[in-house]
Residue frames as a rotation matrix with the C-alpha (Angstrom) as fourth column:
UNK 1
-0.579 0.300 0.758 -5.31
0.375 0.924 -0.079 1.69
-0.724 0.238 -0.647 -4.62
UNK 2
-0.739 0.240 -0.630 -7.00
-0.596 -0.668 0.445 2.08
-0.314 0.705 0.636 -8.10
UNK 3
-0.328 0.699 0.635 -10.55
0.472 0.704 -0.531 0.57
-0.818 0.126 -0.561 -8.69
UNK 4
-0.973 0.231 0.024 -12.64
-0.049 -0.307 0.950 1.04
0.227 0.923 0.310 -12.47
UNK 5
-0.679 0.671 0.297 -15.76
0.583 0.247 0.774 1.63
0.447 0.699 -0.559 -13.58
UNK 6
-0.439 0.670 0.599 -19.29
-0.480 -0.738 0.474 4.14
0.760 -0.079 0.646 -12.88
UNK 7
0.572 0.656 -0.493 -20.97
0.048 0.573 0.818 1.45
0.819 -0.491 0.296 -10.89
UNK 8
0.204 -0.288 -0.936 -18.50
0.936 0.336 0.101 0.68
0.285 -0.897 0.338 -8.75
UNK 9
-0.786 -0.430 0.445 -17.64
0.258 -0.881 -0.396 4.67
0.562 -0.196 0.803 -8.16
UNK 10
-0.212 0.793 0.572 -21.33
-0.520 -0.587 0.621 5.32
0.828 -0.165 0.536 -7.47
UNK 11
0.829 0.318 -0.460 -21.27
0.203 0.595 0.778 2.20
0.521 -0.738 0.429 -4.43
UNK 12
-0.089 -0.960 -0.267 -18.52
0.653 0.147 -0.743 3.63
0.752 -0.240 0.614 -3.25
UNK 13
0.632 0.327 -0.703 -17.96
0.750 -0.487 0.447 5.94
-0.196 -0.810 -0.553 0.17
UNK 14
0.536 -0.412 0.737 -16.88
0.520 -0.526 -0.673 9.11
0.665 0.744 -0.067 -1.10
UNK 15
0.960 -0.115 0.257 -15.19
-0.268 -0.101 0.958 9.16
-0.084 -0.988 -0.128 1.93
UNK 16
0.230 -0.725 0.649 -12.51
0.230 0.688 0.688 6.80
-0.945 -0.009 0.326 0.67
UNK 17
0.514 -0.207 0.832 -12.06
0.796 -0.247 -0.553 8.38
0.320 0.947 0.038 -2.90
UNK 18
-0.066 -0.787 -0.614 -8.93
0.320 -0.599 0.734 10.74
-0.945 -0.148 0.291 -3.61
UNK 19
-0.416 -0.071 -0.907 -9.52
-0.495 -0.819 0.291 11.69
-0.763 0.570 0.305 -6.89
UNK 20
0.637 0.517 0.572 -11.42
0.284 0.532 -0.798 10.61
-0.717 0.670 0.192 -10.07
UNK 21
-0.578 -0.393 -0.715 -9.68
-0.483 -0.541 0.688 10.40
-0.657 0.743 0.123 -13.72
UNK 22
-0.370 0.510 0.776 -12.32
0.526 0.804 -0.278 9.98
-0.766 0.305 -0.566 -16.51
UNK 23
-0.972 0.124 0.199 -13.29
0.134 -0.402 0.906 10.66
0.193 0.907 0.375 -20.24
UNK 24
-0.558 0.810 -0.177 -16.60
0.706 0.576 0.412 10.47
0.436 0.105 -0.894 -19.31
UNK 25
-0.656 0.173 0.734 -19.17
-0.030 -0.978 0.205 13.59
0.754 0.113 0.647 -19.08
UNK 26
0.603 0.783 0.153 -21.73
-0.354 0.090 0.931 12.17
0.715 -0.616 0.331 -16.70
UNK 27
0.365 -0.262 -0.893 -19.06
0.872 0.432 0.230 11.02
0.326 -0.863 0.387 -14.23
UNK 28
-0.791 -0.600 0.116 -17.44
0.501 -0.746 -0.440 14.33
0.350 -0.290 0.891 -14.30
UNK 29
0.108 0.953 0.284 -21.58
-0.171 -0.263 0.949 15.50
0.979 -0.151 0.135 -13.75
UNK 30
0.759 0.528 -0.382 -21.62
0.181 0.392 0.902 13.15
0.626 -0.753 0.202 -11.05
UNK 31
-0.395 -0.868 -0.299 -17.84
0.833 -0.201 -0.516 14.18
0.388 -0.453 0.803 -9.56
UNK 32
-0.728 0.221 0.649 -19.16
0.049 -0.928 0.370 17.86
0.684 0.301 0.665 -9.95
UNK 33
0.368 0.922 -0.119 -22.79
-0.049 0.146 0.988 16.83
0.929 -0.357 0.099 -7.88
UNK 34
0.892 0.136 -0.430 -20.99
0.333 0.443 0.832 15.15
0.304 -0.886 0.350 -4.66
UNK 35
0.500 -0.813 0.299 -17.63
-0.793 -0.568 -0.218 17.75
0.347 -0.129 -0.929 -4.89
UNK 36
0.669 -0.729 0.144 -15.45
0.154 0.326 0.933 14.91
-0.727 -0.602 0.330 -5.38
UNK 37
-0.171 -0.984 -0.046 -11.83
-0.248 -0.003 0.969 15.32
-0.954 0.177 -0.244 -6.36
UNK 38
0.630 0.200 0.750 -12.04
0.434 0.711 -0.554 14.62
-0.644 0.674 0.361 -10.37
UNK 39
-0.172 -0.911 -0.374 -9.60
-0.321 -0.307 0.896 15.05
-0.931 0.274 -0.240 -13.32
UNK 40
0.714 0.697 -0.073 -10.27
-0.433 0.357 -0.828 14.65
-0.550 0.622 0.556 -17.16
UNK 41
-0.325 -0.920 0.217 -8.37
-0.273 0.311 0.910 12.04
-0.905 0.237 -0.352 -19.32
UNK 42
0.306 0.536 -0.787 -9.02
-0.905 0.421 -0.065 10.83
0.297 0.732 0.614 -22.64
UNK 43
0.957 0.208 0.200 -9.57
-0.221 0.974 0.045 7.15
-0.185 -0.087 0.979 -23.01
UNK 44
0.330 -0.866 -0.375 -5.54
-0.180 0.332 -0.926 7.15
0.927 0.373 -0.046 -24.77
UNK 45
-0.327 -0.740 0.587 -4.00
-0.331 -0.492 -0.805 8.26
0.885 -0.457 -0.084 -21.57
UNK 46
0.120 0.347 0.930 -6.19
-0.993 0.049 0.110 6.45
-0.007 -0.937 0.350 -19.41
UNK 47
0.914 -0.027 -0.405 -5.00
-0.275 0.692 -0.668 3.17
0.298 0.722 0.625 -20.89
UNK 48
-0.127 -0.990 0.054 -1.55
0.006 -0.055 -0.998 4.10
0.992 -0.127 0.013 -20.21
UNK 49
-0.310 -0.186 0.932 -2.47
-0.737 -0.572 -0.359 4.96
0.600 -0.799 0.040 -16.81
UNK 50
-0.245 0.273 0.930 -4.04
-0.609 0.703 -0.367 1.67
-0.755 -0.656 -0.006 -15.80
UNK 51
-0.970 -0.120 -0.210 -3.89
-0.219 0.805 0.552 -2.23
0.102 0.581 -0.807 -17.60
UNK 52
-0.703 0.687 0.183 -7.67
0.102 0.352 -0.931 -2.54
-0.704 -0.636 -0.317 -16.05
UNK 53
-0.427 0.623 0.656 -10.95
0.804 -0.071 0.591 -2.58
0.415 0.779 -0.470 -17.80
UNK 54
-0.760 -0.208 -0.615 -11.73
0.610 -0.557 -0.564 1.12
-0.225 -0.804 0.550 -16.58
UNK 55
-0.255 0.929 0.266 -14.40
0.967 0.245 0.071 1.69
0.001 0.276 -0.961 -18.64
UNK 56
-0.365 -0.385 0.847 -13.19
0.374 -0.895 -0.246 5.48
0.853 0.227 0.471 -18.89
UNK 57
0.549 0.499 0.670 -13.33
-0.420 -0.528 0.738 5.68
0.722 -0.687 -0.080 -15.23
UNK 58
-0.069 -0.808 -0.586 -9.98
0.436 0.504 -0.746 5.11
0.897 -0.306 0.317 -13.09
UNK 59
0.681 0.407 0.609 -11.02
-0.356 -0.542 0.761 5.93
0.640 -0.735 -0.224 -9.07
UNK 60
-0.473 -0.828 -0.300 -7.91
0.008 0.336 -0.942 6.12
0.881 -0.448 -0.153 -6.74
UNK 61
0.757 0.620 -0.209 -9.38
0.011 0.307 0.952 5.07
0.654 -0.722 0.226 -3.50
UNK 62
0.132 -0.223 0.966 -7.76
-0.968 0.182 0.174 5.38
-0.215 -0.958 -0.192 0.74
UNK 63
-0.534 -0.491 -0.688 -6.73
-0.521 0.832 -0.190 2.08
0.666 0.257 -0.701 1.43
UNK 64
0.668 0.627 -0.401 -9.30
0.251 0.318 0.915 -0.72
0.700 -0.712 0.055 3.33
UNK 65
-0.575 -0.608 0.547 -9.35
-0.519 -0.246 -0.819 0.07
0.632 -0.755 -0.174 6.90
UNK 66
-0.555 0.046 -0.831 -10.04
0.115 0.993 -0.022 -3.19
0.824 -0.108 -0.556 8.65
UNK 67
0.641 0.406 0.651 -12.74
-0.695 -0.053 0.717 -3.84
0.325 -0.912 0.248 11.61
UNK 68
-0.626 -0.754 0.198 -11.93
-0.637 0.347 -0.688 -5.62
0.450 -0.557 -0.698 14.50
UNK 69
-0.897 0.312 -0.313 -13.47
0.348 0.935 -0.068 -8.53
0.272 -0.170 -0.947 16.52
UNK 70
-0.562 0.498 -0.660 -15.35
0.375 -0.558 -0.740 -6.09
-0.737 -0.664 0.126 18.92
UNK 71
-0.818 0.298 -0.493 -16.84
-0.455 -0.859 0.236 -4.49
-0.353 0.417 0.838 15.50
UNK 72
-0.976 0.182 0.124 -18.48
0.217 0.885 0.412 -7.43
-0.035 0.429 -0.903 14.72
UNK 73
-0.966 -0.117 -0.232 -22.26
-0.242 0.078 0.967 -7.43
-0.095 0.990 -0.104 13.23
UNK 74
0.442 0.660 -0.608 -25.30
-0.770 0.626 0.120 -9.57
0.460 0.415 0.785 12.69
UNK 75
0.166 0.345 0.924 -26.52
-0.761 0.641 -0.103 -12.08
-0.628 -0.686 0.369 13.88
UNK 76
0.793 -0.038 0.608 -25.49
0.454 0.702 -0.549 -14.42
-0.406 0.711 0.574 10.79
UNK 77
0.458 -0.842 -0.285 -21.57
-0.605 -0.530 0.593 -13.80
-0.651 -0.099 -0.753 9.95
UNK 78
0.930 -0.308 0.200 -19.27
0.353 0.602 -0.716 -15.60
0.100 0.737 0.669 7.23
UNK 79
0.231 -0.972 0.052 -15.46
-0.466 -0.063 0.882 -16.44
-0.854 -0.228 -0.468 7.99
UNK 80
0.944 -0.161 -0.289 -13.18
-0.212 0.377 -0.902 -17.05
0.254 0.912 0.321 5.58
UNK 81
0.872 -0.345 0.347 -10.72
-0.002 0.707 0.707 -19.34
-0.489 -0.618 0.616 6.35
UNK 82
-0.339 -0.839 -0.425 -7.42
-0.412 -0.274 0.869 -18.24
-0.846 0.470 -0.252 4.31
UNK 83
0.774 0.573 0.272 -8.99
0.252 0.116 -0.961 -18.07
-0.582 0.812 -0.054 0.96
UNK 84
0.074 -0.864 0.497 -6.94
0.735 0.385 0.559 -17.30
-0.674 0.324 0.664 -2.07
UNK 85
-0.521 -0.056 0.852 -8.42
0.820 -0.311 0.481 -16.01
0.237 0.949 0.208 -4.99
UNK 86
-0.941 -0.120 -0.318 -9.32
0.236 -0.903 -0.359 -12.20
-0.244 -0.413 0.877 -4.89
UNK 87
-0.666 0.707 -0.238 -12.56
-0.506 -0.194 0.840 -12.80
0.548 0.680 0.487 -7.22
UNK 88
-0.022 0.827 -0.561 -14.13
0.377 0.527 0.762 -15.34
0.926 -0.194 -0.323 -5.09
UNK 89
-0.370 0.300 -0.879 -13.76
0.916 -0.041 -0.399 -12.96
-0.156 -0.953 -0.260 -2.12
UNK 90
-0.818 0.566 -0.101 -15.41
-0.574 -0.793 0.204 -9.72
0.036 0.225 0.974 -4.25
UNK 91
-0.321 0.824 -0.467 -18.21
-0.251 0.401 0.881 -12.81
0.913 0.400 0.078 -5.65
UNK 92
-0.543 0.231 -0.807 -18.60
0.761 0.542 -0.356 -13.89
0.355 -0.808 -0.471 -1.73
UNK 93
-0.802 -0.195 -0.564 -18.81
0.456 -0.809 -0.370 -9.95
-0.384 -0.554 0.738 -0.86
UNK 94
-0.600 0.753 -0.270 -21.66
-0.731 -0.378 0.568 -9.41
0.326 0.538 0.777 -3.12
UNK 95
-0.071 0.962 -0.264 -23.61
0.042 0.268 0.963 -12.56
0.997 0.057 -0.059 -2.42
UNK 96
-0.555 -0.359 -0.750 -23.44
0.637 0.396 -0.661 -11.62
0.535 -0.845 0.009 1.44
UNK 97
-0.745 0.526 -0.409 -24.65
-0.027 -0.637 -0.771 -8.22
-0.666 -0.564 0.489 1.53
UNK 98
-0.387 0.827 -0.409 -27.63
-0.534 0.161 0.830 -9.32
0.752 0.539 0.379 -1.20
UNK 99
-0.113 0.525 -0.844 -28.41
0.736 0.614 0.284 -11.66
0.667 -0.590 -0.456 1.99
UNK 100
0.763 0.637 -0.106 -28.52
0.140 -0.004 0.990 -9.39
0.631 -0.771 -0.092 4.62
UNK 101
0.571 -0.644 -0.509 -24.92
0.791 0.597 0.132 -10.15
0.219 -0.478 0.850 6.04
UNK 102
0.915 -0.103 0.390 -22.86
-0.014 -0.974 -0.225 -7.32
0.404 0.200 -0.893 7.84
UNK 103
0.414 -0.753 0.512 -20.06
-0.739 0.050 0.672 -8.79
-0.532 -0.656 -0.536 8.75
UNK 104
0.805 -0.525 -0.276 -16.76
-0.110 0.326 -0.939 -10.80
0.583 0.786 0.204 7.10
UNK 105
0.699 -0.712 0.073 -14.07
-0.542 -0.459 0.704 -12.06
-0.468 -0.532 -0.706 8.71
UNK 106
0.878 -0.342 -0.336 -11.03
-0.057 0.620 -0.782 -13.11
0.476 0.706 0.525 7.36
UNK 107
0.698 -0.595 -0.399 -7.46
0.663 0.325 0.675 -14.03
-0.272 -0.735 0.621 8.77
UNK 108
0.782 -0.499 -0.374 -4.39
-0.264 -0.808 0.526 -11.54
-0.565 -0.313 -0.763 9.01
UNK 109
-0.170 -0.952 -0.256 -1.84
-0.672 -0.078 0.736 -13.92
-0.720 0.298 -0.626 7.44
UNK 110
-0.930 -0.311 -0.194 -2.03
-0.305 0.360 0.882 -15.94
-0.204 0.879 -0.430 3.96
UNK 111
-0.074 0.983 0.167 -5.25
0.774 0.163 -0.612 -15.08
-0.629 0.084 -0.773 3.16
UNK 112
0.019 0.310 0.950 -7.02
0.721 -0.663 0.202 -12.51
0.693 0.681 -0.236 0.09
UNK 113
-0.562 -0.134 -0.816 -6.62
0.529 -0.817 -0.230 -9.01
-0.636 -0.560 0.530 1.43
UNK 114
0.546 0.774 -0.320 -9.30
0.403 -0.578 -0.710 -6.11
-0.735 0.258 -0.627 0.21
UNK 115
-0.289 -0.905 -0.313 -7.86
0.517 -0.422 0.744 -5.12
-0.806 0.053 0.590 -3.04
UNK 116
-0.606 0.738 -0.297 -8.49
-0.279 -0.547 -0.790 -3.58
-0.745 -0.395 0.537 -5.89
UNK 117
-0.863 0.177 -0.472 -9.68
-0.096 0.862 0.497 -6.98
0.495 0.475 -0.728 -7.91
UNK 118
-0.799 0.483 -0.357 -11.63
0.502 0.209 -0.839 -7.52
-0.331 -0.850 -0.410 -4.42
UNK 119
-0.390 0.681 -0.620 -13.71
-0.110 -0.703 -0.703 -4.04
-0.914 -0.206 0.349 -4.74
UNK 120
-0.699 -0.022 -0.714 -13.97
-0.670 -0.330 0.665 -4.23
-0.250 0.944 0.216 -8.60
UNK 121
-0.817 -0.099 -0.568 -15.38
-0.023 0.990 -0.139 -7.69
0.576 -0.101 -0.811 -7.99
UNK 122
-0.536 0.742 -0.402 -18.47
0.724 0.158 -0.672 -7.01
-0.435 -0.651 -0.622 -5.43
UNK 123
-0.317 0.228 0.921 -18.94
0.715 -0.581 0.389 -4.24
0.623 0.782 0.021 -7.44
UNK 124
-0.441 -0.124 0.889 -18.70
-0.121 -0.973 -0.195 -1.92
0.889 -0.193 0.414 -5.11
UNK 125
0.601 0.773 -0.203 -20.69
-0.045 0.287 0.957 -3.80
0.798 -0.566 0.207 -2.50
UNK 126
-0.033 -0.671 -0.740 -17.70
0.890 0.318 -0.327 -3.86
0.455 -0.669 0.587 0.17
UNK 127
-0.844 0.142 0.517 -18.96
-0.103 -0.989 0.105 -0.75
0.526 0.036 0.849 0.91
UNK 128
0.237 0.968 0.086 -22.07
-0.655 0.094 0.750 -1.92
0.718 -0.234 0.656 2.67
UNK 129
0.839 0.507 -0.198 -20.21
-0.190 0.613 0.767 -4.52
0.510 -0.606 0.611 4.65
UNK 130
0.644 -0.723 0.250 -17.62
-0.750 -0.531 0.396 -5.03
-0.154 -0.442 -0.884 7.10
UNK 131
0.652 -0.623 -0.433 -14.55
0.203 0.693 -0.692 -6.87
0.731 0.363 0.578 6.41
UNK 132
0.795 -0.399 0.457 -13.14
-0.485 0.036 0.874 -7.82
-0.365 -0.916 -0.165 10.31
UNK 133
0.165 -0.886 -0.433 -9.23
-0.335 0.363 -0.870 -8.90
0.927 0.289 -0.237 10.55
UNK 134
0.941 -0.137 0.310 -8.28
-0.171 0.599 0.782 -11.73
-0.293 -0.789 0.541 13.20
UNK 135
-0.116 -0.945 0.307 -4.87
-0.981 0.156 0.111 -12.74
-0.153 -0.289 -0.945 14.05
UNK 136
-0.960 -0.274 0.062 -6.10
-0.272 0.962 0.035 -16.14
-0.069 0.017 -0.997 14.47
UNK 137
-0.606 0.631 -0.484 -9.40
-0.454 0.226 0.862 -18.10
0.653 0.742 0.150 12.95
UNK 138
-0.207 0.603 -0.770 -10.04
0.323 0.785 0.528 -20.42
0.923 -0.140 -0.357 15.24
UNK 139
-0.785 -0.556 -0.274 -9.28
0.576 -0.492 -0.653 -18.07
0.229 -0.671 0.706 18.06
UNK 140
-0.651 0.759 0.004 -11.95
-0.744 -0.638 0.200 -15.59
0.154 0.127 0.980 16.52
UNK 141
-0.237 0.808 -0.539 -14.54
-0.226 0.494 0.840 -18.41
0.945 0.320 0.066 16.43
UNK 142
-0.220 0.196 -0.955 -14.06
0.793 0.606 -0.058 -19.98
0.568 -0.771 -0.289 19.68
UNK 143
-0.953 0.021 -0.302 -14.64
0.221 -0.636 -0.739 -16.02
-0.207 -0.771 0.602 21.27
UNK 144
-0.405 0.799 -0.445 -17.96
-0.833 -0.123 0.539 -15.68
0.376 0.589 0.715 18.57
UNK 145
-0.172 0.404 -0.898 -18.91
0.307 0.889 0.341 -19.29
0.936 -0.217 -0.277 20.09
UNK 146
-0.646 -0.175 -0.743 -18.73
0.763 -0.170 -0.623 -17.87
-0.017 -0.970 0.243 23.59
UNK 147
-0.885 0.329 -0.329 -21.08
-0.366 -0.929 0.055 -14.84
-0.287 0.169 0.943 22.23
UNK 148
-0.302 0.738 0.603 -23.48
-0.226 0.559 -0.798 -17.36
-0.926 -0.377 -0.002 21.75
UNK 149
0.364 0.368 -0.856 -22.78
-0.901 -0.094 -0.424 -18.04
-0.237 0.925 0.297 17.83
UNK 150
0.641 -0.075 0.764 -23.00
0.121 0.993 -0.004 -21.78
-0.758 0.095 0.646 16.23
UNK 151
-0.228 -0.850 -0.474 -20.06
-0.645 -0.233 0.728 -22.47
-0.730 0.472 -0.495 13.56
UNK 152
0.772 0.476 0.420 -21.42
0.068 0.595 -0.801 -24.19
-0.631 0.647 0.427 10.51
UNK 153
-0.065 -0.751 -0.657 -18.22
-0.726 -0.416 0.548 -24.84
-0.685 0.512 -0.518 8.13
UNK 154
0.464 0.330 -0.822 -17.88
-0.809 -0.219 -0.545 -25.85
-0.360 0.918 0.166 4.78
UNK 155
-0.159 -0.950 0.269 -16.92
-0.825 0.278 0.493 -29.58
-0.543 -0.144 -0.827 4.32
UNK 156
-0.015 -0.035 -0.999 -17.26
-0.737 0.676 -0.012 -32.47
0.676 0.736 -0.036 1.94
UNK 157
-0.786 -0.241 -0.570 -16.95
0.048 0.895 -0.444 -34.53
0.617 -0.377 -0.691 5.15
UNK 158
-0.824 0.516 0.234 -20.34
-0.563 -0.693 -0.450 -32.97
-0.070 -0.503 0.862 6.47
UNK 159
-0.408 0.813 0.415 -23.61
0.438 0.573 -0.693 -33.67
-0.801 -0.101 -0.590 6.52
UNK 160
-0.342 0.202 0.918 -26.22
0.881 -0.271 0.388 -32.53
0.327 0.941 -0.085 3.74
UNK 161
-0.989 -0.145 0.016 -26.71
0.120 -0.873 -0.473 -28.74
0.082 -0.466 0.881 4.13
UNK 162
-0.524 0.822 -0.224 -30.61
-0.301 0.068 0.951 -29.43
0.797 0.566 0.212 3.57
UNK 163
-0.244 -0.327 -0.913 -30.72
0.370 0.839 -0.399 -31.16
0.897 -0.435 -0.084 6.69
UNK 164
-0.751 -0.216 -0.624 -29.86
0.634 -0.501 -0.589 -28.41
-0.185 -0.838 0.513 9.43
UNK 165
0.708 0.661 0.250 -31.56
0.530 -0.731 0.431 -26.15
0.467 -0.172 -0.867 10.95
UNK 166
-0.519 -0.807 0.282 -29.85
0.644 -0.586 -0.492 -22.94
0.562 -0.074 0.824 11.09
UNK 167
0.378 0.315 0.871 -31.77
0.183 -0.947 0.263 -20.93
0.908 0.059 -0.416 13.26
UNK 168
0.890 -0.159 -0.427 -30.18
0.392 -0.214 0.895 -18.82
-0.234 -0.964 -0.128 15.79
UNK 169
0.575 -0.700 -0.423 -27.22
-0.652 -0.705 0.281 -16.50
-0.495 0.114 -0.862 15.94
UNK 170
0.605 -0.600 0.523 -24.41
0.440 0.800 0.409 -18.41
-0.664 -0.018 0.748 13.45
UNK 171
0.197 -0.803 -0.562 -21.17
-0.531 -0.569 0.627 -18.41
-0.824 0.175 -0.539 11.96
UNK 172
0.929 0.310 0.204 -20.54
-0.044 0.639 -0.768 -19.68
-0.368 0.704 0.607 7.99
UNK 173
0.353 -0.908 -0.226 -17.09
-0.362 -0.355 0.862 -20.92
-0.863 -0.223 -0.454 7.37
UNK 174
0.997 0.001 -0.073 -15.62
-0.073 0.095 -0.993 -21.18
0.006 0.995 0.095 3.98
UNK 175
0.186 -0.969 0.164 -12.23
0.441 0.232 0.867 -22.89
-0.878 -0.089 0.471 3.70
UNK 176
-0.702 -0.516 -0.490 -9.09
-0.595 0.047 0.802 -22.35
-0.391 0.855 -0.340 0.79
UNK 177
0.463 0.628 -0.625 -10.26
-0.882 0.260 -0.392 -22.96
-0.084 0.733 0.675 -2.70
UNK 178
0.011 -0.532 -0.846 -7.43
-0.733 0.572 -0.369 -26.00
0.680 0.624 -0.384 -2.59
UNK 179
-0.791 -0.609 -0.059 -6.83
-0.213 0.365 -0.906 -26.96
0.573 -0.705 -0.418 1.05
UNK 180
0.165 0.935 -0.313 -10.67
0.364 0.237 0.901 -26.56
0.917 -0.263 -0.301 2.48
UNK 181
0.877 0.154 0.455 -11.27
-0.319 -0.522 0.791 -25.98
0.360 -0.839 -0.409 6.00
UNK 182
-0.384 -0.922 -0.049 -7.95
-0.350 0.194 -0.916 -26.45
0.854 -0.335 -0.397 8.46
UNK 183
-0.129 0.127 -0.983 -8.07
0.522 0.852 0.041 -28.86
0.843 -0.508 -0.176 10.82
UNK 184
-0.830 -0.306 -0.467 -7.95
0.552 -0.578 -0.601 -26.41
-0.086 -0.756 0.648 13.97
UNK 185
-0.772 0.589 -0.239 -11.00
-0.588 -0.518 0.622 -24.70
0.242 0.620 0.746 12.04
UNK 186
-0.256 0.694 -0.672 -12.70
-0.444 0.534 0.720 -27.67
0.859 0.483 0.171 12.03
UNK 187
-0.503 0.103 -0.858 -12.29
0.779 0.484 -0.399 -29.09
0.375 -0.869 -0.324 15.48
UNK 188
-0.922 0.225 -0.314 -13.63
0.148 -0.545 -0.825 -25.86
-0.357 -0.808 0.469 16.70
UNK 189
-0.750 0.551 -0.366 -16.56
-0.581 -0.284 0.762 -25.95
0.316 0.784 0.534 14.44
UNK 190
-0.552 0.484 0.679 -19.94
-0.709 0.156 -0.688 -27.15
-0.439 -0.861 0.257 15.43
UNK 191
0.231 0.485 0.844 -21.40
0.339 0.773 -0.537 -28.98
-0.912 0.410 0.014 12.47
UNK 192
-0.727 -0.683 -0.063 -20.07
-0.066 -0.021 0.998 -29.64
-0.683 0.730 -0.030 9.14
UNK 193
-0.189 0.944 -0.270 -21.77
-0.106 -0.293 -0.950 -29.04
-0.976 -0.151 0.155 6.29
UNK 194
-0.752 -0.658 0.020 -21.46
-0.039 0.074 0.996 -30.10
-0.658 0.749 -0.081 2.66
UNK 195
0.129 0.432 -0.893 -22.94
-0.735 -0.562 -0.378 -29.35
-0.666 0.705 0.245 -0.45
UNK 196
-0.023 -0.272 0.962 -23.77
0.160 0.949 0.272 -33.08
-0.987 0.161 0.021 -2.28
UNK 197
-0.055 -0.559 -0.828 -22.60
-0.845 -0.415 0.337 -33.43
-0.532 0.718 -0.449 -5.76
UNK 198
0.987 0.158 -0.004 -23.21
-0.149 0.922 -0.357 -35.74
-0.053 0.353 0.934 -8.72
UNK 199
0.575 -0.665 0.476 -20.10
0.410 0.738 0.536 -38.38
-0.708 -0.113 0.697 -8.56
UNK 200
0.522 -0.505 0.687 -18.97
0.747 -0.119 -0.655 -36.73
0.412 0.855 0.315 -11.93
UNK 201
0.310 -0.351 0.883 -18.07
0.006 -0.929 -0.371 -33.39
0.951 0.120 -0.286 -10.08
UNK 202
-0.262 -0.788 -0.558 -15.21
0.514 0.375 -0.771 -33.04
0.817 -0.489 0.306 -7.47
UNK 203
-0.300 0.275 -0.913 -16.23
0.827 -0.402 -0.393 -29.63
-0.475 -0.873 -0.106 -5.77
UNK 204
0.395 0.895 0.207 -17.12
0.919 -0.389 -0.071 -26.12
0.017 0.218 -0.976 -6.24
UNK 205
-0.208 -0.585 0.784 -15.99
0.525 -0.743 -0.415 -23.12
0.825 0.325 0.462 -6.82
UNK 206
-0.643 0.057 -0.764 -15.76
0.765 0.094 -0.637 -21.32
0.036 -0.994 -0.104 -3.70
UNK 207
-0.908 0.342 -0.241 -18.08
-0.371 -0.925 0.086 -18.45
-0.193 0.167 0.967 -4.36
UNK 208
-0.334 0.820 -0.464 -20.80
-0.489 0.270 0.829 -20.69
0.806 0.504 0.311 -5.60
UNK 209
-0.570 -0.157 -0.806 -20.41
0.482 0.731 -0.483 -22.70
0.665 -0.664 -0.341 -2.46
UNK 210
-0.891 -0.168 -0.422 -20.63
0.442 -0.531 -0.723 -19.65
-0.102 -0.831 0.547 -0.26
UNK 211
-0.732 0.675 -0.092 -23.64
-0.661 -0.671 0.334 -17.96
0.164 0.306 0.938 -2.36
UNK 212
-0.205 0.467 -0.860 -25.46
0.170 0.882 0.439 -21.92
0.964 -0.056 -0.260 -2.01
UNK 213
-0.216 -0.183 -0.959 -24.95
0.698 0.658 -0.282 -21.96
0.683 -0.730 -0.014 1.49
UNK 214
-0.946 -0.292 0.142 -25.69
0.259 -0.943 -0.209 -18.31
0.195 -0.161 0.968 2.31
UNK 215
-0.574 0.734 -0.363 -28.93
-0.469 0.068 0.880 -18.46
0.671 0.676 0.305 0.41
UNK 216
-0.110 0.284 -0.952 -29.70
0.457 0.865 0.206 -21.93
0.883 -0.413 -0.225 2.41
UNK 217
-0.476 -0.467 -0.745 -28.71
0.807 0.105 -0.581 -20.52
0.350 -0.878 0.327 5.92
UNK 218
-0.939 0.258 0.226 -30.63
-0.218 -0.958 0.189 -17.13
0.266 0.128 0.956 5.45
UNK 219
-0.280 0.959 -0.055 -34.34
0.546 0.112 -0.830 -18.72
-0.790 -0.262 -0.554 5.32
């Protein structure tokens, strides 16, 4: 996997980096400082080597190795519910661990997978938090409900998110950017929650949702 740019190199676990290629004298400084793997290119050849905005900095990166249920977090978690778009799960991944949040879970099948849009996208912040794979959403909730966490999911058929009190251990679900929560999702959910809008606007972008509701649910 190939992620860009100084920022996101420098939030990164130099654990998970195979090799740096960059035109750039202070990254090769900073390669040189923390004895990682690095390689000079000019800016031509790094062009050719990647369609990305790389910002003369092209970091080939281990692939994400996933937690598991058991790895699970904090005391204030955020499922995603087969999302879509790879930006609004980097833009979730950033406003999560700015809250506090050490835990993510997302589903195994037709859902965003950690790539490297994802990492490029939190700016490096997936690196601070865990990103758990489940087999099955509602599955994972109803065992996290047994662990003694409430399920607060994202719905237009909710109440106002102003309303609730969120304290105690809970779980913040965030449906598809088209489809919303699933119905299985919802039945296992404890209280809907929705985010009121003037009549002119339909919904939100899911990232803005999730950063609203994050924000809200934090305290």
């Amino acid at each position: 996997m190939q992620v860009y740019g100084i920022n996101v190199l420098k939030e990164l676990d130099k654990k998970r980096i195979k090799k740096v290629y960059t035109s750039r004298d202070e990254v090769i400084e900073y390669c040189k400082n923390n004895k990682i793997s690095y390689e000079y290119m000019d800016n031509f050849h790094l062009n050719k080597f990647s369609s990305g905005n790389h910002q003369g900095v092209i970091i080939d990166i281990y692939d994400y190795e996933y937690y598991s249920l058991k790895d699970v977090e904090g005391d204030f978690l955020v499922c995603l519910d087969h999302l879509e778009d790879p930006h609004n799960f980097g833009a979730i991944i950033r406003s999560a661990v700015g809250a506090g949040i050490k835990t993510i879970i997302i589903p195994k099948d037709r859902s965003v997978k950690v790539t490297d849009t994802v990492v490029k996208t939190s700016v490096g912040m997936i690196n601070h938090i865990k990103i758990v794979m489940v087999s099955n959403i509602a599955e994972a909730l109803k065992k996290l409900k047994k662990d003694g966490y409430f399920v607060y999911a994202a719905d237009m058929e909710g109440i106002d998110y102003k309303q609730v009190d969120y304290s105690g251990k809970k779980v913040l679900v965030i449906g598809n950017e088209g489809e919303g929560i699933s119905r299985l999702v919802k039945e296992v959910s404890d209280t809907l929650v929705k985010i009121p809008l003037d009549s002119k606007c339909e919904s939100l972008n899911a990232s803005v949702a999730a950063g609203i509701l994050i924000y809200a649910m934090r305290g």
